[in-house]
C-alpha positions as semicolon CSV with decimal commas, in nm:
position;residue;x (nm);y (nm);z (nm)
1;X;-4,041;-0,662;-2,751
2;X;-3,829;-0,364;-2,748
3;X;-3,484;-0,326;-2,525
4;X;-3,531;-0,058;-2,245
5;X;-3,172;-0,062;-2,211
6;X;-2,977;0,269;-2,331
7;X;-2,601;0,311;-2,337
8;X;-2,481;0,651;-2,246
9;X;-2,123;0,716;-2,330
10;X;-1,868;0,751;-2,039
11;X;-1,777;1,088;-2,099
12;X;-2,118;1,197;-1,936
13;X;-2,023;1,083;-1,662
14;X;-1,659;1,177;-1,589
15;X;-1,641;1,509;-1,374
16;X;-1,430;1,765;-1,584
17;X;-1,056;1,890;-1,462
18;X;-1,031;1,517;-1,232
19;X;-0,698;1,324;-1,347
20;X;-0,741;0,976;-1,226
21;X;-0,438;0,768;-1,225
22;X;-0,495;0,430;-1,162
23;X;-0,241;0,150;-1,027
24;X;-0,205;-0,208;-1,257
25;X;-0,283;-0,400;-0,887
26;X;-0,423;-0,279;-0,556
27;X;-0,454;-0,652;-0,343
28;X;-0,653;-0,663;-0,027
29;X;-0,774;-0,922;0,214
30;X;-1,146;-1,032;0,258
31;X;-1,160;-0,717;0,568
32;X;-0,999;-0,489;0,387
33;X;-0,744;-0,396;0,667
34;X;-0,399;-0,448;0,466
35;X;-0,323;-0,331;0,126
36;X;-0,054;-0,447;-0,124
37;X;0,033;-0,244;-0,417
38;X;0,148;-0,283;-0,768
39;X;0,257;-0,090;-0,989
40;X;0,495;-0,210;-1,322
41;X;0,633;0,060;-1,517
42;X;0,717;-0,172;-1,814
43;X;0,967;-0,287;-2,017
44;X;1,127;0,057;-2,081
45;X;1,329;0,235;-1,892
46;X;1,161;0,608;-1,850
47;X;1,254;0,807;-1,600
48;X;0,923;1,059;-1,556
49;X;0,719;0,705;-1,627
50;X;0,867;0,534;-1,346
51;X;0,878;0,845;-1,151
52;X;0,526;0,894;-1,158
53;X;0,470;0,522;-1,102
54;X;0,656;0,608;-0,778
55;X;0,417;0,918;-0,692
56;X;0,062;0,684;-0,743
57;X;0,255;0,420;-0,524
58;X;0,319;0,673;-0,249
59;X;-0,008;0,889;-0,284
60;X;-0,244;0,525;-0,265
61;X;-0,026;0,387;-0,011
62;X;-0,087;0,694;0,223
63;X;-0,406;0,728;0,132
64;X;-0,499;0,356;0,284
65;X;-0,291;0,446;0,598
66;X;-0,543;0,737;0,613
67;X;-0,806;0,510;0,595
68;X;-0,697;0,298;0,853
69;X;-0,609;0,630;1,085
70;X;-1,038;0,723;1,012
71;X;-1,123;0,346;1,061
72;X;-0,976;0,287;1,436
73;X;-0,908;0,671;1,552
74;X;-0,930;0,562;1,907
75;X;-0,602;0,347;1,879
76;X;-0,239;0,405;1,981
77;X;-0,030;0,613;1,783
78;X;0,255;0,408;1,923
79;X;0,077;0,077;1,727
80;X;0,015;0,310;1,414
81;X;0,348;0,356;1,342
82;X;0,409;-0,017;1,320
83;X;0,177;-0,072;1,048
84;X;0,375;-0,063;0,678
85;X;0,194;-0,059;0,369
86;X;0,389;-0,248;0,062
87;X;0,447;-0,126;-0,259
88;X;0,609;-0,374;-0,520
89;X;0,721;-0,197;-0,822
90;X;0,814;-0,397;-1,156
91;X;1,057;-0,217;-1,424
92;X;1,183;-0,473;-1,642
93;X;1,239;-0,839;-1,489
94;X;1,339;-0,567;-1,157
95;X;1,143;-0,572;-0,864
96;X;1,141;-0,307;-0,554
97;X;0,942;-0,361;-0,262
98;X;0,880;-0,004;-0,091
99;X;0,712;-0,002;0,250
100;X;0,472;0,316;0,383
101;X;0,434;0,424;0,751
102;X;0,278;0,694;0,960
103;X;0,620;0,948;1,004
104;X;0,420;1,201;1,178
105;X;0,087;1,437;1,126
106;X;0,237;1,592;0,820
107;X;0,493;1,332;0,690
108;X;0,476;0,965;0,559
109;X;0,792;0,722;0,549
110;X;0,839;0,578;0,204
111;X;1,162;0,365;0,218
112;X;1,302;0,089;-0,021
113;X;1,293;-0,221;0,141
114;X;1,389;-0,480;-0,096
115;X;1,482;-0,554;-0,448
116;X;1,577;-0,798;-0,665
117;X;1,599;-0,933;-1,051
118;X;1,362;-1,169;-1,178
119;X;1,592;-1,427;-1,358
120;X;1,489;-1,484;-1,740
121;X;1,771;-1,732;-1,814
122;X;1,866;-2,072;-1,692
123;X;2,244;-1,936;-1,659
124;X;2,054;-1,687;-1,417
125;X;1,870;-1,907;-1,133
126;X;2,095;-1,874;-0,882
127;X;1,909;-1,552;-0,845
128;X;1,562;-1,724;-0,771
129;X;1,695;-1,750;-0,410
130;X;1,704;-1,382;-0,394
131;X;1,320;-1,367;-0,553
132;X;1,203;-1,615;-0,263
133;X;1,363;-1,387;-0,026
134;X;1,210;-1,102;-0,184
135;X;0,859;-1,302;-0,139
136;X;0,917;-1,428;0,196
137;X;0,999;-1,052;0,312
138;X;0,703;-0,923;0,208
139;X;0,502;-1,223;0,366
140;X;0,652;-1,149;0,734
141;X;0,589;-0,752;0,672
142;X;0,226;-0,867;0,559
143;X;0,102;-1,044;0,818
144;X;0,319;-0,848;1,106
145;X;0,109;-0,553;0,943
146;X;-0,189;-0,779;1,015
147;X;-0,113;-0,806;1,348
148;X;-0,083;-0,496;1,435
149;X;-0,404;-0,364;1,241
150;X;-0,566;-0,633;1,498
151;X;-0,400;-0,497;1,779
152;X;-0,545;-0,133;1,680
153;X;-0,873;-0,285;1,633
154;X;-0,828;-0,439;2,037
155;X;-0,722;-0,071;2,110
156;X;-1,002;0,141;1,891
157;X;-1,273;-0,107;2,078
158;X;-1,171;-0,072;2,405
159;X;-1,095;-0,397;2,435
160;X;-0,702;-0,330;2,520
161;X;-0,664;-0,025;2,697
162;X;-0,381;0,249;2,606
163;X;-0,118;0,332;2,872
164;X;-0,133;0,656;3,023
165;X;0,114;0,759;2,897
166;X;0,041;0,647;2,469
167;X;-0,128;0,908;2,283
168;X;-0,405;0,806;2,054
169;X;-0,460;0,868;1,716
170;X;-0,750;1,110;1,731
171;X;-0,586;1,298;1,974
172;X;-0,272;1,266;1,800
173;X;-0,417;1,465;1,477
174;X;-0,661;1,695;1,607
């Protein structure tokens, strides 16, 4: 019996000119409503590595809020701008949360948030408290994120109605 099966190499695939830059961790829920991302620039410190790291983190972090903005367009803006999207960066035993939110039509927020060292000695475990803190932080900004993303859903299905005087999001980037 012969194989009907025929590999074609990836190249004839991959549209020419298109730069994809892919993150080491994207982590979703079952919905898909909240994102977490990760990104670990490694053991070396490079600037333009961890630079560009930075850049990916930012550009897929907007690019779910944009998401959610298609997703539940007849929301408040007011209960937009409470959703943040986190970004955990890794450089060495270092770790940086970053959160993303809506600034405006033309500008996203991309603030440091928390950070911390990843202790790799007994003489340094004191500084596990500061690594559960870390953890617990991004927890509470997860599932307050959650919460909100629910409340737009309430909002984008009429289910809560918007003030009079809230503006929402489809009118909000016309």
């Amino acid at each position: 019996m012969e194989s009907r099966r025929v590999w074609l190499p990836l190249k004839d695939f991959r549209a020419s000119g298109i730069t994809r830059k892919l993150h080491d961790g994207i982590l979703t829920n079952k919905a898909e409503t909240i994102a977490v991302i990760l990104e670990s620039s490694g053991s070396e410190v490079v600037s333009p590595h961890i630079i560009d790291d930075t850049y990916k983190q930012l550009k897929s972090s907007s690019d779910f809020l944009k998401y959610i903005i298609t997703k539940y367009k007849m929301g408040s803006l007011k209960t937009l701008r409470k959703i943040q999207i986190p970004c955990i960066s890794v450089v060495e035993n270092c770790l940086t949360l970053c959160l993303t939110t809506v600034h405006d039509f033309a500008k996203w927020n991309f603030v440091e948030a928390r950070s911390c060292i990843i202790p790799t000695t007994t003489a340094e475990k004191k500084q596990w408290v500061k690594v559960f803190e870390f953890l617990a932080f991004l927890k509470h900004i997860v599932e307050k994120s959650l919460s909100e993303i629910d409340q737009l859903e309430d909002e984008s299905l009429g289910y809560v109605e918007l003030g009079s005087e809230e503006v929402s999001i489809k009118d909000y980037f016309k």
